[in-house]
N, C-alpha and C positions, 0 to 999 in steps of 0.2 A: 689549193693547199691539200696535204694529204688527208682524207680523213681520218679523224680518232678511233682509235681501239674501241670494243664495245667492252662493256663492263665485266663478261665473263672470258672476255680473249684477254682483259687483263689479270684475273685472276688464275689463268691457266699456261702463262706465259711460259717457255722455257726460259733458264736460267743461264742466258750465254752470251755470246758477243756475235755476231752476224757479222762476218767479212762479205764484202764484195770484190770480186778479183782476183785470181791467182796471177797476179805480176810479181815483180821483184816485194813492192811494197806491200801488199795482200799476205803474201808468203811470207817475210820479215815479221810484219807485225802478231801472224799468227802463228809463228815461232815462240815467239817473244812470249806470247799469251799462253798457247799451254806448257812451255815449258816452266810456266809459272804456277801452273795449275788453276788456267781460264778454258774453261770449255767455249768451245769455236765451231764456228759452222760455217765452211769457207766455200764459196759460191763462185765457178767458172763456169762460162757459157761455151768455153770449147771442149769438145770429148778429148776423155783420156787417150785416146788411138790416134788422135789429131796435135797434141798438145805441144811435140816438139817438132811438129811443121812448121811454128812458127817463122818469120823469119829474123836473121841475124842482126839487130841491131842496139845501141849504145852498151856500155861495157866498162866505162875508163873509172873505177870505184879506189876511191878517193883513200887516203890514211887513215882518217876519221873513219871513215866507213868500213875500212877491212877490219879497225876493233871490233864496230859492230857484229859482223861475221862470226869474229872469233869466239863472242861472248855465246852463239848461236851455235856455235859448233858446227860452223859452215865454211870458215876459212881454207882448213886445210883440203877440204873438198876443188873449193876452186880454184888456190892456186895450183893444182896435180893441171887444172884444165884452163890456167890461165900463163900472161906472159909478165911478167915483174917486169916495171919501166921504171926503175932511179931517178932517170933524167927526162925532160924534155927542152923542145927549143924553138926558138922563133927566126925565123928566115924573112929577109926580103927578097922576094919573086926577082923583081928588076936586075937588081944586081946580080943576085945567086949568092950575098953574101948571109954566112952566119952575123946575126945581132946579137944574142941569147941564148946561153945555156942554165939552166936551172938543175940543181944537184938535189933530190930530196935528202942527202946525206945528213946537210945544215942541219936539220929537226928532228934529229937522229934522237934526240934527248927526248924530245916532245910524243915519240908514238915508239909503238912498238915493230910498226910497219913503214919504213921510211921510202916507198915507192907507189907507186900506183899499179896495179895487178889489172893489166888488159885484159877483161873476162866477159865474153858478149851476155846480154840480158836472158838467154835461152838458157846458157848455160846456165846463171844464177836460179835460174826458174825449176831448174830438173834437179840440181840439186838440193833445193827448198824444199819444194814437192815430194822427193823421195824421204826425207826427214817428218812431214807436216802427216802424210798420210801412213805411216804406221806409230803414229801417235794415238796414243788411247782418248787421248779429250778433244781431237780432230777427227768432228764430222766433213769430211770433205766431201763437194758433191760436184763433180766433171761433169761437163754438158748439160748444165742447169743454169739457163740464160736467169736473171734479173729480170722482176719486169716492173714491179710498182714496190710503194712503201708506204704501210700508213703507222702513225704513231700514238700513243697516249701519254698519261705520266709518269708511266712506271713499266713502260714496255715497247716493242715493237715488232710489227709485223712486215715480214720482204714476203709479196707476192712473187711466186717463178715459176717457172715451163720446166714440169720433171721429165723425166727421160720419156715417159710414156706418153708425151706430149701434152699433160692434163697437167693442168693448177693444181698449187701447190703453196700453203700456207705458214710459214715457217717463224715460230714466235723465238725475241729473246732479249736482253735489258737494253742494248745498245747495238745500233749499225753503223760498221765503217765503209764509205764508198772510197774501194782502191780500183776503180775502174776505166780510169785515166781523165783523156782532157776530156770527154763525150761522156761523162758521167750523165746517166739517169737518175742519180739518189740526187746529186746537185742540181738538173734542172726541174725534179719534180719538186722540191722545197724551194723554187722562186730564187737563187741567190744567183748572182751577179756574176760573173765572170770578166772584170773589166779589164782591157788592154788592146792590143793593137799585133797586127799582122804584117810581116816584113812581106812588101811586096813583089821581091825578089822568091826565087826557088834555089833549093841547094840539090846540085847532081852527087849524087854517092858511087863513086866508081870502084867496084871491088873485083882487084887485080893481082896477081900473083908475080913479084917482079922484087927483086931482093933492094929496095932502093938503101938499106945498110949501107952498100956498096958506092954510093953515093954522097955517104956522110949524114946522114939523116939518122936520128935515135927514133924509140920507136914512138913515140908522141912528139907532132910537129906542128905548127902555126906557120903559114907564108902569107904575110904580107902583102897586098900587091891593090891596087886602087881600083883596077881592071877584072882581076877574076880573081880572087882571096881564095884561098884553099888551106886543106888542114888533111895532114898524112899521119893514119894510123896503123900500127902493125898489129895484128891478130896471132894467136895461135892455133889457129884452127883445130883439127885437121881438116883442108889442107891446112898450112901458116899462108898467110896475104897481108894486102896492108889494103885498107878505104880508104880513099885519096876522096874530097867534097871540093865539089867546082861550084864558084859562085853563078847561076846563070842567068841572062836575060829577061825578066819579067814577063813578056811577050812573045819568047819564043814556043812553039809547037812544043806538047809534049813530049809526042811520039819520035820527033825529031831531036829531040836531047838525048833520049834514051836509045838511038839508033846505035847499033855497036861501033861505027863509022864515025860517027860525032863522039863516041867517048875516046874510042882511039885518036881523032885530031886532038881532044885535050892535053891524053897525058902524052901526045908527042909535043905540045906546046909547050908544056911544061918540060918534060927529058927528055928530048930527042933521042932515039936512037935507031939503028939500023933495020930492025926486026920489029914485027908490030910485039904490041903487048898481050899477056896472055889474060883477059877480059875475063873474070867469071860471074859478074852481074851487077847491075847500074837499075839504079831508082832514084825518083826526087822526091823532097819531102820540103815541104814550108815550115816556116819557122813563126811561132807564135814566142810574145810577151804576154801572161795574161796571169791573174791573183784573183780568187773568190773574195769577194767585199766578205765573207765569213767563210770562217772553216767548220763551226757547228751551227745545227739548229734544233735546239730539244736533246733527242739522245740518237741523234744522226750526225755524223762526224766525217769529214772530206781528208784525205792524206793524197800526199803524191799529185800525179798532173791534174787528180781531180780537185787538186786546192790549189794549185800553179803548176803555170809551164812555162821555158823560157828556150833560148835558144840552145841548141847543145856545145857550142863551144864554149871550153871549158870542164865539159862532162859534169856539169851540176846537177843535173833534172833530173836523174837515177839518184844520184849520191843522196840529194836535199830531199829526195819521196825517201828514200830508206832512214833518214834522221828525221823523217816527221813517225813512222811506224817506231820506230824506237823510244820515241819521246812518248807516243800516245798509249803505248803499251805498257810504259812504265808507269801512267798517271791510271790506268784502268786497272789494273792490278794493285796499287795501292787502293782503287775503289774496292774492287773484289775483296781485300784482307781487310774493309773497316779503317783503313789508315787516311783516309779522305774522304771527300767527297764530290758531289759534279763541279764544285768550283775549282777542281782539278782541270777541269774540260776546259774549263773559259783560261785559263793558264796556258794548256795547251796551244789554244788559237794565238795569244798575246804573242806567246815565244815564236809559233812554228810560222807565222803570218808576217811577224815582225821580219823575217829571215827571210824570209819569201819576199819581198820587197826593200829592202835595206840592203841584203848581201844579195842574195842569188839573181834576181831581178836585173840591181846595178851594174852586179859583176858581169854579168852575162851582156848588158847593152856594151859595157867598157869593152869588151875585148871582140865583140864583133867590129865596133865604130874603129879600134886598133887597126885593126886588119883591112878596113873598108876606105879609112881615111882618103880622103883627093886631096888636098892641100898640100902639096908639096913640100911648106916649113914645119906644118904640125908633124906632119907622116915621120921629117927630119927628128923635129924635136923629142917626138914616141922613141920612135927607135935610140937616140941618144939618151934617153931617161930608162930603158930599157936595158940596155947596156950600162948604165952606169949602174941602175940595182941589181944584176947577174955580178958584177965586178964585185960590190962593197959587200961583206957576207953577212953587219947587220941587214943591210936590207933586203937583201936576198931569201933571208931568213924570214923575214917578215913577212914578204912579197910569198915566199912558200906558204907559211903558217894559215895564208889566206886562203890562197889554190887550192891549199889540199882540207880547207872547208873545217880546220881547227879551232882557230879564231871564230867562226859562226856558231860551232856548239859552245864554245866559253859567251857570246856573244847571248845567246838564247838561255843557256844556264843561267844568268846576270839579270833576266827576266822576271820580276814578282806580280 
């Protein structure tokens, strides 16, 4: 366990909130906070000169979540750099036929954003970033890795690597670990991370190839018992779509990843005359997993560092930016006197309960959708699928879900 503060590191504590992370979640939440008037001191272990090397990955942010934005004054940032998707749909592979179309039109009433804004996680990040860091009550500090945490009753200490490569002791009332699923803050306080690992690998093929052309909107699900796949369109620059192939548990990595192997796929998939124009293929495993707690004292876990789930669906960004939203509004009530820590244990109740009720479920449901072998259930999905795109109460409902509305009214309803 971490050690306790000494008695004059609690007396000399600074007066702020300790981020870990500059991801989508890290940056949300440290939005949220000084534009509240929470001083923050926001911790990224990549340098600023490195920071948008990252690479291009999740993005699909949800209705719910582009309010969020808006309230942050980031919205209109990212849609100039993102792509508005109305619709999406679900395909069976086998056949080639359409099953499903979904309209966000239906909940037109319900949000002020009735589509999903394809906007990859770099881009959320830069434009966070360029907000967070000429804020006045944002200590941001680039290329200053995490490295320990110890705590008392009334403060906390993040040990880290400053730039000059010496320790570096940074006091303040509360820390949150936005550092993803390999959090440090969460394995050094002993919590749990229980769940399980699909032992399957997903191929990310990202290709430049107008599949519109095709019939396809720009969010897709196909169906298929044999290789399940999900086509998304980007705005780049360039514009592409990631197309994710189900693959072989046992096959070579290097040999998935061969340009040669991704081009048989998507000619398995569309054949056509000319190869595809390829601009880069990765794999990535897919975890279920939920911290048996999301606090311990005045250390606090948000985003994959409190769950991670699979990404179909585009939950695990969306559901890490409504745990910052939630936690930032319960800290800022602490900071103005209007609560207190049993805010915090609130928090967990809500953001835990969601994290395994909705996101967790939802995310098993609609892989096992797509994965099905059974030939009558595969049937019977697709006909229940179909019949809820048909009827527009349920269409409506089946949206309200998707787009992660129903989980904030679900978590609101939380005492």
């Amino acid at each position: 366990m971490p050690a306790p503060l000494r008695t004059a590191d609690r007396r000399d504590r600074d007066d702020r909130v300790i981020v870990v992370g500059a991801g989508p979640v890290g940056l949300v939440l440290t939005l949220k906070l000084v534009q509240s008037g929470v001083p923050v001191t926001l911790l990224e272990a990549i340098p600023q000169a490195e920071f948008s090397n990252q690479m291009a990955r999740a993005g699909s942010n949800h209705p719910a979540t582009l309010q969020m934005y808006a309230a942050l004054g980031l919205y209109d940032r990212l849609e100039a750099r993102g792509l508005k998707a109305p619709t999406f749909q679900y395909w069976d592979r086998a056949t080639g036929a359409l099953i499903a179309e979904f309209d966000h039109a239906l909940i037109a009433d319900a949000t002020p954003y009735p589509c999903v804004l394809q906007c990859e996680r770099i881009k959320i990040c830069e434009e966070a970033l360029a907000l967070v860091s000429r804020h006045e009550l944002c200590d941001l500090r680039m290329g200053t890795p995490f490295v320990a945490l110890a705590q008392g009753a009334d403060g906390v200490e993040a040990q880290v690597t400053a730039n000059d490569g010496t320790t570096e002791r940074i006091r303040g009332r509360y820390l949150v670990s936005a550092e993803g699923a390999r959090s440090i803050v969460r394995k050094s306080l002993g919590i749990d991370f229980a769940g399980f690992t699909y032992p399957d690998r997903t191929l990310n093929v990202t290709v430049a190839h107008d599949f519109a052309r095709n019939g396809y909107s720009h969010r897709n699900y196909i169906s298929d018992p044999g290789e399940w796949m999900n086509l998304f369109h980007w705005a780049g620059p360039p514009q592409v779509w990631r197309v994710h192939f189900h693959t072989d548990p046992g096959a070579d990595e290097d040999a998935l990843l061969a340009p040669e192997n991704c081009e048989r796929a998507l000619q398995r998939f569309l054949p056509k005359d000319t190869s595809y124009d390829i601009r880069g293929a990765r794999l990535f495993t897919i975890h279920q997993r939920v911290a048996s707690r999301f606090r311990s004292g005045r250390a606090i876990l948000a985003g994959d560092a409190a769950h991670v789930n699979s990404p179909i669906g585009g939950m695990g960004l969306n559901s890490g930016v409504h745990d910052a939203m939630n936690l930032g509004e319960k800290l800022v009530r602490i900071w103005r006197g209007d609560g207190d820590e049993t805010l915090l244990d609130l928090y967990e109740r809500q953001r835990r309960t969601i994290a395994l009720e909705h996101v967790q479920a939802q995310t098993i449901r609609n892989k096992k959708l797509l994965t099905e072998q059974d030939p009558q259930v595969r049937r019977r999905n697709h006909d229940e699928l179909r019949r809820t795109a048909e009827t527009p109460r349920l269409a409506r409902e089946f949206l309200l879900r998707a787009s992660m509305i129903r989980s904030l009214e679900q978590a609101n309803a939380i005492t």
